[in-house]
PLY file of the C-alpha trace (Angstrom):
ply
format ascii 1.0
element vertex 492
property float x
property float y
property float z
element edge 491
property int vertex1
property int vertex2
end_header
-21.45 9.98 -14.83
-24.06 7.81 -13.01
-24.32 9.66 -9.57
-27.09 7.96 -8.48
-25.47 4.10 -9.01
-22.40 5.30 -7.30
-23.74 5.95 -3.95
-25.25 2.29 -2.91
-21.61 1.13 -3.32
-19.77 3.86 -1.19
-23.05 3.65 1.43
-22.23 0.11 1.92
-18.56 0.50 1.68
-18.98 2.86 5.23
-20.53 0.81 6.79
-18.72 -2.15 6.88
-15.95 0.64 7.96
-18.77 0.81 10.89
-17.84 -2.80 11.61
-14.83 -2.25 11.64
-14.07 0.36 14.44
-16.54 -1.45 16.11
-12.92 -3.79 16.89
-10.87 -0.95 18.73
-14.35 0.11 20.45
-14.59 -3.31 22.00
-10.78 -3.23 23.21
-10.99 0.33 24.40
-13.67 -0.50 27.10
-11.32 -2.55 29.04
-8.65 0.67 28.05
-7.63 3.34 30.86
-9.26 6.74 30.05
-7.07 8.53 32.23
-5.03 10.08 28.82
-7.01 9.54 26.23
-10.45 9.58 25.99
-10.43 6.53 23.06
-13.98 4.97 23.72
-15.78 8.42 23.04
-13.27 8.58 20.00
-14.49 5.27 18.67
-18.40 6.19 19.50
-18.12 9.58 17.60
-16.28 7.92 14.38
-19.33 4.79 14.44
-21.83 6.94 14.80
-20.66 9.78 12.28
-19.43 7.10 9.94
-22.79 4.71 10.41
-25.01 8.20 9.34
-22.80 9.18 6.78
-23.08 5.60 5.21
-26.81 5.35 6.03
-28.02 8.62 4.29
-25.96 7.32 1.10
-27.78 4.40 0.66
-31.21 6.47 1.73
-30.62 8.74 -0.61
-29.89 5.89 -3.20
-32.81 4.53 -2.65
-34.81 7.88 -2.85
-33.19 8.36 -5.82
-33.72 5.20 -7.56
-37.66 5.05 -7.04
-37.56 9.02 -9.24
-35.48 7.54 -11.92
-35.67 5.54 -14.85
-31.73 6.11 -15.15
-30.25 2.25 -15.50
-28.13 0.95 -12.85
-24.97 -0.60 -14.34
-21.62 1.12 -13.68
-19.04 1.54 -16.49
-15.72 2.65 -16.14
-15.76 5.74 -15.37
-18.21 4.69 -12.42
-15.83 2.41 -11.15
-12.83 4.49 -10.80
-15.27 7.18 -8.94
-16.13 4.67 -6.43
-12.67 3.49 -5.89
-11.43 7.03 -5.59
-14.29 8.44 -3.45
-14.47 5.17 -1.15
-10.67 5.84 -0.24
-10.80 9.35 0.26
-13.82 9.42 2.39
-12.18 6.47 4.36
-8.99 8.30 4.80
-10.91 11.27 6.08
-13.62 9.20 8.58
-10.71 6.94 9.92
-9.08 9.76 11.34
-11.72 10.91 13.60
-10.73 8.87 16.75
-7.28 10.08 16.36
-8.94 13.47 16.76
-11.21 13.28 18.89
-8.79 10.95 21.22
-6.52 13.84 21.54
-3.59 11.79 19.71
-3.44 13.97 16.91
-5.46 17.40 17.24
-4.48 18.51 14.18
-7.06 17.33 11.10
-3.72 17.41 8.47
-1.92 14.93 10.84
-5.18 12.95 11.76
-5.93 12.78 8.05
-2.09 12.02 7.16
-1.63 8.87 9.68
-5.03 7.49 8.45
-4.27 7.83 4.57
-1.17 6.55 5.36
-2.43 3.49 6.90
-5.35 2.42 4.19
-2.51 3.28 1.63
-0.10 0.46 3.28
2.63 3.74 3.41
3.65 3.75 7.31
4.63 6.74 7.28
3.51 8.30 11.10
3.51 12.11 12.51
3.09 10.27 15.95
6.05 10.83 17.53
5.62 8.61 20.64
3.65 5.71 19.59
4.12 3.72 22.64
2.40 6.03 24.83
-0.97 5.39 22.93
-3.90 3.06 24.33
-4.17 -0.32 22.70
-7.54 0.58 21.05
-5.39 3.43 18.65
-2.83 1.05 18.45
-4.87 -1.68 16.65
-6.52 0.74 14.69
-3.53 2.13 13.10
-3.10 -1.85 12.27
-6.27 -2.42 11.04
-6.17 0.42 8.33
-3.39 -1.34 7.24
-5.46 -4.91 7.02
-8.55 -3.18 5.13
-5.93 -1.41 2.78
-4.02 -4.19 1.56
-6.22 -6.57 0.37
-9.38 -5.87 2.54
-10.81 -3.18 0.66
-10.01 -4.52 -3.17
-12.13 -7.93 -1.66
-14.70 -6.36 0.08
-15.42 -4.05 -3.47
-15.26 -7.21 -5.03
-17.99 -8.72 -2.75
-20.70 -6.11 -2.37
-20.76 -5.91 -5.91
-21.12 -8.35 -7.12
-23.61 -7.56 -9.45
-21.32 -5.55 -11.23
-20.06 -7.90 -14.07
-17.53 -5.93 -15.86
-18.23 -3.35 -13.46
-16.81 -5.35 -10.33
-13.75 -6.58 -12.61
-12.81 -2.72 -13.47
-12.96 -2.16 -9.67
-10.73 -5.06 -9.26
-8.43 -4.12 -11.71
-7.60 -0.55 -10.16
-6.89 -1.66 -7.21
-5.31 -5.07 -7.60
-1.91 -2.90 -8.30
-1.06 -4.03 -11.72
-1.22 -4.35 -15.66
-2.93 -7.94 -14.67
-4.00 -10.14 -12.44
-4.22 -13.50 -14.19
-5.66 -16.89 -12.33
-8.06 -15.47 -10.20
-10.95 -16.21 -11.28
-13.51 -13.63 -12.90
-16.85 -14.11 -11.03
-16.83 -11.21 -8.10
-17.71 -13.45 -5.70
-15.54 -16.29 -6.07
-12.59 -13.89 -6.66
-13.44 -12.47 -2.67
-13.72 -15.72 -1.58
-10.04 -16.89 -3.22
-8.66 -13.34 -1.78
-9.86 -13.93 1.46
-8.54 -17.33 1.72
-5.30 -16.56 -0.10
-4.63 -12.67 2.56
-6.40 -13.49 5.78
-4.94 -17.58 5.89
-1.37 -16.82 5.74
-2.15 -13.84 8.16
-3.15 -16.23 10.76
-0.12 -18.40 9.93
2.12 -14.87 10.45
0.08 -14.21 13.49
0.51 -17.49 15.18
4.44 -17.59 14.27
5.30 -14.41 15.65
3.32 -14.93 19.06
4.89 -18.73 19.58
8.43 -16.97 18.59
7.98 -14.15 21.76
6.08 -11.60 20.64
3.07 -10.82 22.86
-0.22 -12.09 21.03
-1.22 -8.00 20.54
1.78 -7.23 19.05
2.20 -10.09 16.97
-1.72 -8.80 15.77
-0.48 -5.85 14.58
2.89 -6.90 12.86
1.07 -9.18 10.87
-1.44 -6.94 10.02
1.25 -4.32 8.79
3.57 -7.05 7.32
0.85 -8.85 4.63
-0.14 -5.40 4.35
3.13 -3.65 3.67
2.53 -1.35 5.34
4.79 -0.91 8.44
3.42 0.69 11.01
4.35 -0.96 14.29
3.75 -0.52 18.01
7.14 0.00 19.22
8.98 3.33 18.54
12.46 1.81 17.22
9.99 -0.35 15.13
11.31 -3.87 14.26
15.14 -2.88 15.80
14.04 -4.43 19.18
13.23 -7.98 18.58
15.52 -10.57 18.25
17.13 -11.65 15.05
14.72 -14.80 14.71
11.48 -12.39 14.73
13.14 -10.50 12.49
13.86 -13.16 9.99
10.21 -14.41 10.78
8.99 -10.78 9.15
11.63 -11.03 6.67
10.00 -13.81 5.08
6.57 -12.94 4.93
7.43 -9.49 4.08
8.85 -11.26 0.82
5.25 -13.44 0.72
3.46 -10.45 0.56
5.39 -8.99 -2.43
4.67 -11.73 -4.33
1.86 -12.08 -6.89
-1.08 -13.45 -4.97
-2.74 -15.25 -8.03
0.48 -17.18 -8.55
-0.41 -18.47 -5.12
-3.59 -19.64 -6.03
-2.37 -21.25 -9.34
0.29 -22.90 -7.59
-2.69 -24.35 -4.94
-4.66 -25.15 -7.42
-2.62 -25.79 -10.33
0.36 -26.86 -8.93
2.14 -23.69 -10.68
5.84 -23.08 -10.46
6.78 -19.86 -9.21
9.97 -19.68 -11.20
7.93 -20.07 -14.16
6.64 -16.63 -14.28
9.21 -13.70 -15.37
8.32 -11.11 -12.90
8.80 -13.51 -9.95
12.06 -14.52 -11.12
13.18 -10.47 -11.68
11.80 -10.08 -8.05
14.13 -13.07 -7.02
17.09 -11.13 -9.08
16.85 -7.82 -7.64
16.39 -9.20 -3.87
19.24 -11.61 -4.26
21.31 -8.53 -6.07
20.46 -5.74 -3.63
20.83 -8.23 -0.68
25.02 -8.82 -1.54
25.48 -5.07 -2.52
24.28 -4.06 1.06
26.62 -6.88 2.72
29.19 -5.96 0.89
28.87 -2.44 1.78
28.19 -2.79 5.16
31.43 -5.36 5.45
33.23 -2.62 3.75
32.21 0.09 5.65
33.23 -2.18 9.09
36.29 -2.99 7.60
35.98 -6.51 6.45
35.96 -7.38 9.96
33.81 -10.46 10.34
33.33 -10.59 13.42
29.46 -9.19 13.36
28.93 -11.10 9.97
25.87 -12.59 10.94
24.43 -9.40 11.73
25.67 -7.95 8.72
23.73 -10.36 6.77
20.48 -10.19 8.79
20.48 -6.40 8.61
20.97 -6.54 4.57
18.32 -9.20 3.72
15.79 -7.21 6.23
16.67 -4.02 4.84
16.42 -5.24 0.75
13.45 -6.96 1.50
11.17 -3.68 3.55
12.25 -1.49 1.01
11.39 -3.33 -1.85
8.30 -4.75 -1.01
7.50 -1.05 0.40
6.42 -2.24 3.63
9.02 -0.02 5.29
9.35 -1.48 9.05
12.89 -0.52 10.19
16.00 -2.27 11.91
19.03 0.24 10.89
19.74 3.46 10.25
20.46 3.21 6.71
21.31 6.50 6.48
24.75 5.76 8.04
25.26 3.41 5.18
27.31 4.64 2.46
26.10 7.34 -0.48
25.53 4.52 -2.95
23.77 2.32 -1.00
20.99 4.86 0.11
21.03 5.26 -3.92
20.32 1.87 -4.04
17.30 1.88 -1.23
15.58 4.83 -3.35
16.11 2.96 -6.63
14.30 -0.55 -4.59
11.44 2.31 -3.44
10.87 2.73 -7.08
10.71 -0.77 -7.69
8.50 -2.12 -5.17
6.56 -5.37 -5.23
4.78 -7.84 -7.96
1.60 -6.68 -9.64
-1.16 -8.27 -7.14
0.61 -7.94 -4.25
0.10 -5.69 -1.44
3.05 -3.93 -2.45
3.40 -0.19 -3.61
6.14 1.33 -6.47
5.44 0.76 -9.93
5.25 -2.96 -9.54
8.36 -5.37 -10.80
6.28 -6.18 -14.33
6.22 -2.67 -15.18
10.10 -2.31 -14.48
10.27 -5.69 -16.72
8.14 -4.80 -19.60
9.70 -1.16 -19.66
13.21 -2.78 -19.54
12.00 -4.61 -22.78
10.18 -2.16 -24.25
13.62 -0.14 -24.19
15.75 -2.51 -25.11
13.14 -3.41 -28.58
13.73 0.38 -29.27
17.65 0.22 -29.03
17.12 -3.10 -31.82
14.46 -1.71 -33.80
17.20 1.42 -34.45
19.48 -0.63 -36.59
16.73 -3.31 -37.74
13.68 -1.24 -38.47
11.68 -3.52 -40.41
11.84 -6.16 -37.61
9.09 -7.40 -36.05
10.01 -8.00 -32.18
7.27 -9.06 -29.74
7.48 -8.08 -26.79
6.61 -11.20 -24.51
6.49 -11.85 -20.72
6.22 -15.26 -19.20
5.80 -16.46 -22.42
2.68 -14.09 -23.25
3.12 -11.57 -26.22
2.69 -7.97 -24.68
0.24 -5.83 -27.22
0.93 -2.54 -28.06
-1.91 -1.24 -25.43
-0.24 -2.34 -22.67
3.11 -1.19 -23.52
1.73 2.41 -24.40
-0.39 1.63 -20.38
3.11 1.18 -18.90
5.00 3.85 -20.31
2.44 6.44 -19.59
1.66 5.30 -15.96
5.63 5.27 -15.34
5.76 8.88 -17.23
2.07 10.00 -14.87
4.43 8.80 -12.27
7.11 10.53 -12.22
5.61 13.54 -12.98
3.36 13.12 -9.88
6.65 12.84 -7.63
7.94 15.77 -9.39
4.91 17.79 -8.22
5.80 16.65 -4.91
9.51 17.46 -4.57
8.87 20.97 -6.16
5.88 21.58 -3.45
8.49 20.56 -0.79
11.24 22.60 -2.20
8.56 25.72 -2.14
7.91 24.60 1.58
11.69 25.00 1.99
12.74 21.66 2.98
15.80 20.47 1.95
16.75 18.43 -1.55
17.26 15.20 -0.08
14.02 15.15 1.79
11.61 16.94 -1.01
13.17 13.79 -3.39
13.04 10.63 -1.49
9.82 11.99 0.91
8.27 12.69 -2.80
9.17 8.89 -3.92
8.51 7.30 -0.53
4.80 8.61 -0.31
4.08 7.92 -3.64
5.20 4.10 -3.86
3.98 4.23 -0.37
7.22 2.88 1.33
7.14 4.91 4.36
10.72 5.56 5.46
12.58 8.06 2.88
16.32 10.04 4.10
16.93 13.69 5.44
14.02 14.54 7.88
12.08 11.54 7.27
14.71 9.05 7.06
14.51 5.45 9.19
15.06 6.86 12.63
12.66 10.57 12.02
9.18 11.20 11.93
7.24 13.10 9.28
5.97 15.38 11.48
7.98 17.65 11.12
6.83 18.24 7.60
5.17 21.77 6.73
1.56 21.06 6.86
1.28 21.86 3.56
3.58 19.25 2.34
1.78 16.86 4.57
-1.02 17.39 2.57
0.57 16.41 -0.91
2.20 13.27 0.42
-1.33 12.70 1.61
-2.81 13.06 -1.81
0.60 11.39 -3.14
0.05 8.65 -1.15
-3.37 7.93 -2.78
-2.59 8.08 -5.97
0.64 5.78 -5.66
-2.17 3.23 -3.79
-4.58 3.62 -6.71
-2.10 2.92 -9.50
-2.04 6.82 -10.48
-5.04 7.20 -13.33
-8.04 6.45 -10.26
-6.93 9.90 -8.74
-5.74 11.61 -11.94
-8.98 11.23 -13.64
-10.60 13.37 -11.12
-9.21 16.41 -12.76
-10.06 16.18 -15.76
-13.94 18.18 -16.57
-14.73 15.37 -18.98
-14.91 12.79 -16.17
-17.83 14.52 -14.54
-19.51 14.78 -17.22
-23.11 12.56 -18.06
-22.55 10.26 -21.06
0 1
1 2
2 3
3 4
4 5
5 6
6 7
7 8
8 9
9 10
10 11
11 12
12 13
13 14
14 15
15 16
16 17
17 18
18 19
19 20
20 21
21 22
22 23
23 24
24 25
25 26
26 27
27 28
28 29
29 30
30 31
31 32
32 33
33 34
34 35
35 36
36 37
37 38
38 39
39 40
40 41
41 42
42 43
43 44
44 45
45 46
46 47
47 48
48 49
49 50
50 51
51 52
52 53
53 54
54 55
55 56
56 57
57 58
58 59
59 60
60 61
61 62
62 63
63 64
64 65
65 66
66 67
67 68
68 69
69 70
70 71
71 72
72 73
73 74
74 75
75 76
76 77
77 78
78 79
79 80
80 81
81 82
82 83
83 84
84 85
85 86
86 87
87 88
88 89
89 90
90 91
91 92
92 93
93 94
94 95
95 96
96 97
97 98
98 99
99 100
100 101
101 102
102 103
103 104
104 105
105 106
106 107
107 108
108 109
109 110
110 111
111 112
112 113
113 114
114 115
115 116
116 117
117 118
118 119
119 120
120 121
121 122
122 123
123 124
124 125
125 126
126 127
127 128
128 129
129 130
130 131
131 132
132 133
133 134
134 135
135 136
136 137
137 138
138 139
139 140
140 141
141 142
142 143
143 144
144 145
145 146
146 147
147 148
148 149
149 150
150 151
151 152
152 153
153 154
154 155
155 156
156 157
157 158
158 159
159 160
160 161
161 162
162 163
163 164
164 165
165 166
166 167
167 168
168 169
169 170
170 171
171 172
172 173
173 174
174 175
175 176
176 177
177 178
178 179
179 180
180 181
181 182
182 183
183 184
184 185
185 186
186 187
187 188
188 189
189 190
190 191
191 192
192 193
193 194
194 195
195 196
196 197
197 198
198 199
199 200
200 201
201 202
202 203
203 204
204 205
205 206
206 207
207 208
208 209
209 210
210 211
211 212
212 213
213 214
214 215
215 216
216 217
217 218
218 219
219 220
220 221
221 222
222 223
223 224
224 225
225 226
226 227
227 228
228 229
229 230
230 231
231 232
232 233
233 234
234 235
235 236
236 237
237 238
238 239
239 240
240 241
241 242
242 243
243 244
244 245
245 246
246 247
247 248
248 249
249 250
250 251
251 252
252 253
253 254
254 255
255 256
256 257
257 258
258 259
259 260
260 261
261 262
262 263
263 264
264 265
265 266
266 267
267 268
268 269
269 270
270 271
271 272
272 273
273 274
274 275
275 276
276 277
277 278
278 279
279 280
280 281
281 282
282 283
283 284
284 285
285 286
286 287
287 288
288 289
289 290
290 291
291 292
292 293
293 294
294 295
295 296
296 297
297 298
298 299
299 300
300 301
301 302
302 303
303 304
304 305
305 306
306 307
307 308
308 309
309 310
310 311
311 312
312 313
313 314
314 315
315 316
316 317
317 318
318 319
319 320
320 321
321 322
322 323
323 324
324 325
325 326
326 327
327 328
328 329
329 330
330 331
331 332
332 333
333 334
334 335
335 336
336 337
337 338
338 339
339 340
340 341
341 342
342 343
343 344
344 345
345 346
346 347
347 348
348 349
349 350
350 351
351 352
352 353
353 354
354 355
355 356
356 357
357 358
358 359
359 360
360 361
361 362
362 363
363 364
364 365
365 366
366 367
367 368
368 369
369 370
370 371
371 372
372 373
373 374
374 375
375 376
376 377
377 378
378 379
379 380
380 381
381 382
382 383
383 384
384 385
385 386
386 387
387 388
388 389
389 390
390 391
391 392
392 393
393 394
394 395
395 396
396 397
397 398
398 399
399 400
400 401
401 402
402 403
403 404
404 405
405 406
406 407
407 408
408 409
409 410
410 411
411 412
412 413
413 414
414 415
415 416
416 417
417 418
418 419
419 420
420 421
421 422
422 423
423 424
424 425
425 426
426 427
427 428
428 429
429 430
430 431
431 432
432 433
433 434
434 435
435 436
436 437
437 438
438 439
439 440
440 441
441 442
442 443
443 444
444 445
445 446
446 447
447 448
448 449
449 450
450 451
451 452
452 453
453 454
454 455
455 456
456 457
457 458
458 459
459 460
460 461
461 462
462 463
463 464
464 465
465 466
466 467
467 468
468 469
469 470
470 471
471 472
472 473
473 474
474 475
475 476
476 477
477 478
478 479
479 480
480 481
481 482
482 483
483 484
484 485
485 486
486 487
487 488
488 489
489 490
490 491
């Protein structure tokens, strides 16, 4: 392991994490301090953050002019970075919700902050409207340097790294590939920033001309091309009127999607239907969506009176859950056994490979779907030769083994998690889906942390494993695994 090249990169990391807060700090002066003190909050976090940040990249420096040792980062490198850099932003984000008084407790400070750089959305804050602006569009912003931010801004202060930066890329761009970006560091920041922070604006704009204050309409967009879900209103999205809801319906669905298939289509003039996993993404939302109206129909007796609503309430709820951005309209928990099935099966699911989506990505569930049904023919036909090809691209054997073994890391990740609940003596339900939810970083799960609950009343304990569950769902499972294993620390 090459300590010494990994600390420029996590130095520079904090401190444009130092330009961030600077944001809330600005809003907070004009913020009353009679409840929470936020501007001291935001001063403590720059200026711990800022020295934190500073001494790395001293200490780099120091370090370098000692050494002959060579710069470059390999793999291993990369995933440390990755890894470290979201830990130790996790950690450093939460200090104004401590020191603000919001959350006096490091486990919850630590839990809302993970869960907001990990696009979860799941909250311990039980009264979220009470809380100064400043906290408010922090809690947002996470969620905007989670998403995409952070994967670009790797991307762009290194980009020295050749195959280095493209690794770095690769762990977090949530996927088996990313294909049509282009490879230079630089110009794929450039594209990313473009591609995330343009339709952002567009959301932003949309919302605030269709009622929502300009503040709020900040920080739904920030959590919607995020997935993320946290919101500023306590009943989250149930409030607003059915066209704001529709409004976040659709770019909920944009942000699901494959972001290079975006840029092909800009500059290619690329049609979406043409690639496989977009069309299985189509399938499922189109599927789920008539399974919940039916249901809900059913449930209401057919009556069709409230059929609009019906319809609004299905397509919102099929498209939050499966694009794990998780903001919330319905109790879906009064919904019938099968369809809360059906929500934890979309969890699983979640959105295209390069999206800002969590689960195990819709080209995963395609290739594994393949990969199974190749088995079931190569049974009766074992001398067959039988590709294995996505959007017209023949799958190696590599990848397939890569997707089976993340989906199998996977699982047994939630299982750790619903056996550490269990231990903590919540109930089934809860261990299970609050297990799945955290890891494909969905946010809402059933039982005590269903749509209308709070996880705070988690054991701290458990809040700690869907803490470290929510990273590794975030960093595709192998970025956070790897850190266990005694050969990864060791020099070359």
């Amino acid at each position: 392991m090459n300590y010494r090249g990994t600390l420029k990169p996590i130095g520079m990391f904090l401190l444009v994490l130092v330009g961030s807060l600077l944001v809330p700090l600005l809003l907070s002066l004009n913020e009353d301090q009679s409840e929470y003190p936020t501007r001291l909050a935001f001063i403590v976090a720059l200026g711990v953050t800022t020295a934190i940040g500073a001494a790395l990249l001293l200490l780099a420096r120091i370090w370098a002019a000692g050494s002959d040792d060579s710069e470059q980062l390999h793999r291993k490198e990369g995933m440390f970075i990755v890894a470290v850099g979201w830990i130790v932003a996790g950690i450093l984000s939460a200090i104004p919700y401590v020191v603000a008084g919001v959350l006096p407790s490091w486990i919850d400070a630590v839990f809302e902050s993970v869960s907001g750089f990990t696009t979860t959305g799941a909250s311990v804050i039980t009264d979220i409207e009470i809380l100064p602006r400043s906290i408010l569009l922090w809690r947002s912003m996470t969620h905007l340097l989670g998403g995409m931010g952070i994967i670009v801004l790797f991307v762009a202060i290194l980009p020295a790294l050749g195959v280095g930066g493209k690794f770095l890329y690769k762990i977090e761009a949530t996927g088996p590939s990313v294909s049509g970006i282009h490879p230079k560091a630089v110009d794929t920041a450039r594209t990313l920033w473009l591609l995330y922070m343009g339709i952002t604006v567009v959301e932003i704009l949309v919302l605030w001309a269709a009622g929502m204050t300009f503040f709020d309409a900040v920080c739904h967009a920030f959590g919607t091309m995020a997935t993320g879900g946290f919101s500023t209103k306590n009943n989250s999205i149930a409030g607003y009127g059915t066209h704001i809801q529709l409004i976040l319906t659709f770019f909920m669905f944009v942000a699901g999607v494959n972001f290079s298939l975006y840029y092909q289509a800009w500059r290619k003039r690329f049609m979406f239907w043409k690639d496989s996993e977009f069309r299985l993404y189509m399938l499922i939302i189109a599927v789920a969506f008539v399974a919940f109206s039916t249901n809900l129909l059913h449930q209401q007796g057919w009556d069709l009176s409230n059929f609009g609503i019906v319809l609004r309430d299905s397509i919102f709820t099929t498209v939050t859950i499966i694009t794990t951005t998780g903001f919330g309209t319905v109790d879906f928990e009064k919904w019938t056994l099968l369809a809360q099935g059906a929500i934890v099966a979309l969890m699983f699911v979640g959105g295209c490979a390069g999206s800002t989506g969590g689960g195990m990505k819709v080209v995963r569930v395609l290739i594994t779907m393949r990969w199974v049904w190749k088995q079931i023919e190569k049974s009766f036909r074992p001398k067959a030769v039988l590709p294995l090809r996505v959007s017209g691209q023949t799958i190696d054997r590599e990848i397939e083994e890569s997707v089976i073994g993340y989906m199998l890391l996977f699982m047994l990740w939630i299982l750790s998690g619903v056996l550490l609940m269990l231990a903590c003596n919540h109930d089934m339900i809860t261990s299970i889906t609050a297990s799945i939810s955290a890891a494909a970083n969905v946010g809402p799960a059933l039982g005590i942390v269903g749509p209308t609950e709070n996880w705070a009343l988690l054991h701290p304990i458990a809040k700690v494993w869907m803490t470290l569950l929510m990273l590794v769902g975030r960093l595709e499972v192998l970025a956070i695994s790897v850190l266990v294993l005694p050969g990864f620390w060791r020099r070359y």
